[in-house]
C-alpha positions as CSV (number, residue, x, y, z in Angstrom):
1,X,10.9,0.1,1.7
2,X,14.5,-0.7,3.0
3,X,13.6,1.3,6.4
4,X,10.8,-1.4,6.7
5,X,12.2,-4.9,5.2
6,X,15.8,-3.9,6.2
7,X,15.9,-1.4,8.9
8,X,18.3,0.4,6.7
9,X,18.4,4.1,5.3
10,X,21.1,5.6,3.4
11,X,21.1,9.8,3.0
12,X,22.7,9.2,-0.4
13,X,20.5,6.9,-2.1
14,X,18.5,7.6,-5.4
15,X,14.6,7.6,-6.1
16,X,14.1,4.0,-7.3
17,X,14.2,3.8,-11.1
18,X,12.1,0.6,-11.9
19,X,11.3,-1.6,-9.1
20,X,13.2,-2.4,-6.0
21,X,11.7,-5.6,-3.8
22,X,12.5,-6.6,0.2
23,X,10.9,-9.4,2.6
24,X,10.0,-9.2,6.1
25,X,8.2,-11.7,8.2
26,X,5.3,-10.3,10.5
27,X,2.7,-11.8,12.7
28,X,-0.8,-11.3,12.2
29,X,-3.9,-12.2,14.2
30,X,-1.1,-15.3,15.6
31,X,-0.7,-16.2,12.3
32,X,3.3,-15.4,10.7
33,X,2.9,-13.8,7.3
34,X,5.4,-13.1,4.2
35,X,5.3,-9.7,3.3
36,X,6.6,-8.7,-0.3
37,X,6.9,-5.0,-0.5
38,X,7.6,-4.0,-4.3
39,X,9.1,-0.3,-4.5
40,X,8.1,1.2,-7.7
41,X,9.3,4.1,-9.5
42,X,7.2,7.2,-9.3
43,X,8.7,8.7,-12.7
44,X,6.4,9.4,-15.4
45,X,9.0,7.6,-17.5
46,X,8.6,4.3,-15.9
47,X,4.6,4.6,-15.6
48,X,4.4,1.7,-18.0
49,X,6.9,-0.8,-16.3
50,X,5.0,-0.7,-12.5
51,X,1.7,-1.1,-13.7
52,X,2.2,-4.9,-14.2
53,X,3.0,-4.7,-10.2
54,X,-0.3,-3.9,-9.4
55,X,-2.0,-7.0,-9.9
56,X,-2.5,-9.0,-7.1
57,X,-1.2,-6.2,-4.7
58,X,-3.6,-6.6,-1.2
59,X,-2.1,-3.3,-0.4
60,X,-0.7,0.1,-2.0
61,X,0.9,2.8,-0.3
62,X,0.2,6.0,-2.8
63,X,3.7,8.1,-1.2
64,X,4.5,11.8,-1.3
65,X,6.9,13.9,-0.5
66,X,5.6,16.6,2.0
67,X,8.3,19.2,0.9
68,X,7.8,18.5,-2.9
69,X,4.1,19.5,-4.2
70,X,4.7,18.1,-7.6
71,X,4.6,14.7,-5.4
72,X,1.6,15.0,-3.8
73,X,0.2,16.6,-7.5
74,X,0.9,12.9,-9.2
75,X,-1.0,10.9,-6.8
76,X,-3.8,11.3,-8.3
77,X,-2.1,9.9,-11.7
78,X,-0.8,6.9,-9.9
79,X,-4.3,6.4,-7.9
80,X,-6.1,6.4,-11.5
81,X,-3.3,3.8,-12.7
82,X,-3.6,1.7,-9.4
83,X,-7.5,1.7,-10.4
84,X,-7.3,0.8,-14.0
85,X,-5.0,-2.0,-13.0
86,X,-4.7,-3.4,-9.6
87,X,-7.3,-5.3,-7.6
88,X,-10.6,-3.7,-6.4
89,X,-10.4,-4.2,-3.3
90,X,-6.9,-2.9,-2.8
91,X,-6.1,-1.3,0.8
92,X,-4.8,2.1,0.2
93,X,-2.4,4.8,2.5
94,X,-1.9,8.2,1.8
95,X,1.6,8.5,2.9
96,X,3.6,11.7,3.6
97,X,7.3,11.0,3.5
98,X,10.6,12.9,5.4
99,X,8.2,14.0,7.9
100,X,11.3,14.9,9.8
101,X,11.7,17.9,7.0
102,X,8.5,19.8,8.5
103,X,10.1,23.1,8.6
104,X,10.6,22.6,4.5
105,X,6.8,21.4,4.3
106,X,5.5,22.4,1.0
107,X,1.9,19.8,1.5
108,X,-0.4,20.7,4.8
109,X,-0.7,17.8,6.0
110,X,-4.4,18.7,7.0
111,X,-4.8,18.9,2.8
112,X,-3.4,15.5,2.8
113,X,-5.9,14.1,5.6
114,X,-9.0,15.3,3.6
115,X,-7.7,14.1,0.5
116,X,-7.4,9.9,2.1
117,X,-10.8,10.9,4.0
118,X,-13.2,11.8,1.1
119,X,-11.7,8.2,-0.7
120,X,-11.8,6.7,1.9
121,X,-7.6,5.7,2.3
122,X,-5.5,5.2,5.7
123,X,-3.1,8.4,5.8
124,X,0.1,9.0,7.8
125,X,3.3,10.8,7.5
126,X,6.4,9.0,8.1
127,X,10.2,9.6,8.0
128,X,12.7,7.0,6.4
129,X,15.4,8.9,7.9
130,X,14.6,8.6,11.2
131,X,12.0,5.5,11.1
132,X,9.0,7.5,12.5
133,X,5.3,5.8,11.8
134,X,7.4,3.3,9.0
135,X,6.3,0.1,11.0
136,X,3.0,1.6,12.3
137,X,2.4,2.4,8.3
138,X,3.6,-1.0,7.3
139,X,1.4,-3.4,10.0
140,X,-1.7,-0.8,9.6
141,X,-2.2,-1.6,5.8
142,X,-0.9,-5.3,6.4
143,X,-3.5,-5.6,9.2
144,X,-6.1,-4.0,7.1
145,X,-5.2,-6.0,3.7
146,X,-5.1,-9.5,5.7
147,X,-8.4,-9.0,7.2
148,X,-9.7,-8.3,3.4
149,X,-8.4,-11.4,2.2
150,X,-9.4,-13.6,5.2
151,X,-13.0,-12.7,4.6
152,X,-12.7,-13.1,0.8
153,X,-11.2,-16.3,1.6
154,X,-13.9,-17.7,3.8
155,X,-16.7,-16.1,1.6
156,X,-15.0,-18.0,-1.1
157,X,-14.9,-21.2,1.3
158,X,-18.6,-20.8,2.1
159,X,-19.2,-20.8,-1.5
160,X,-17.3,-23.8,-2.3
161,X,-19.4,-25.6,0.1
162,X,-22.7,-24.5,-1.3
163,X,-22.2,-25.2,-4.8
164,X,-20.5,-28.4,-3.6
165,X,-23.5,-30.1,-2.0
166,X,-26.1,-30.6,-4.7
167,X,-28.8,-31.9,-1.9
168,X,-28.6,-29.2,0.1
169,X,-31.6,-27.6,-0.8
170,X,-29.5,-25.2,-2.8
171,X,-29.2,-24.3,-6.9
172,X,-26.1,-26.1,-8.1
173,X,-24.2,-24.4,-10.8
């Protein structure tokens, strides 16, 4: 998340307990978007805490550590809680993180591939340390979480206007 909003990475920081937050403005089918990237926790201990995070997320990135397999076990615990509590139609990436740590690699990444294909999620492996596939990761779930909100905002429009014009031949709520 600070690779992304802040460009920064420090080699001595600490997994996130709770929630850290950044801001970056991107541009979006010409149109300049505020993007609000919430960095939850992946402890067991703060399970309760992040859910509340998930409503209203567009997008989720579900991350693992490709040279810790106890990561890549949770997901499926953090998918089930991202189900039970964010939005349906939430984009969501498989990401393997530190990338850059391949010769350490503990989770094929051809295991991880499968995994985002049979559920149908956008996968990639990235590296905070050395930025690889952070923006591309970032702008690929943006991109696809935008164009599910412009369409449910102009299905939404569309019904507006039906229910809105009693003589239009239509049935009026």
């Amino acid at each position: 998340m600070s690779r992304y909003t802040r460009n920064e990475f420090n080699i001595d920081s600490k997994a996130t307990i709770g929630i850290d937050f950044g801001i970056r403005w991107i541009q979006i089918d010409s149109k300049v978007v505020k993007v609000q990237v919430w960095d939850t926790a992946g402890q067991e201990r703060c399970r309760a805490l992040v859910g509340a995070y998930y409503r209203g997320a567009v997008g989720a990135f579900l991350v693992y550590d490709i040279t810790n397999r106890d990561t890549y076990d949770g997901i499926k615990k953090w998918l089930d809680e991202l189900k039970r509590r964010g939005e349906p139609d939430v984009t969501i990436m498989l990401v393997g993180n530190k990338s850059d740590l391949k010769d350490d690699r503990a989770v094929p990444t051809e295991e991880a591939e499968a995994l985002a294909a049979e559920r149908g999620w956008l996968f990639m492996e990235t590296s905070a340390l050395d930025s690889s596939n952070v923006d591309t990761a970032f702008l690929d779930i943006l991109t696809g979480a935008y164009q599910i909100a412009s369409s449910k905002m102009e299905r939404d429009k569309a019904a507006v206007n039906v229910n809105t014009h009693p003589f239009s031949g239509g049935k009026c709520c």
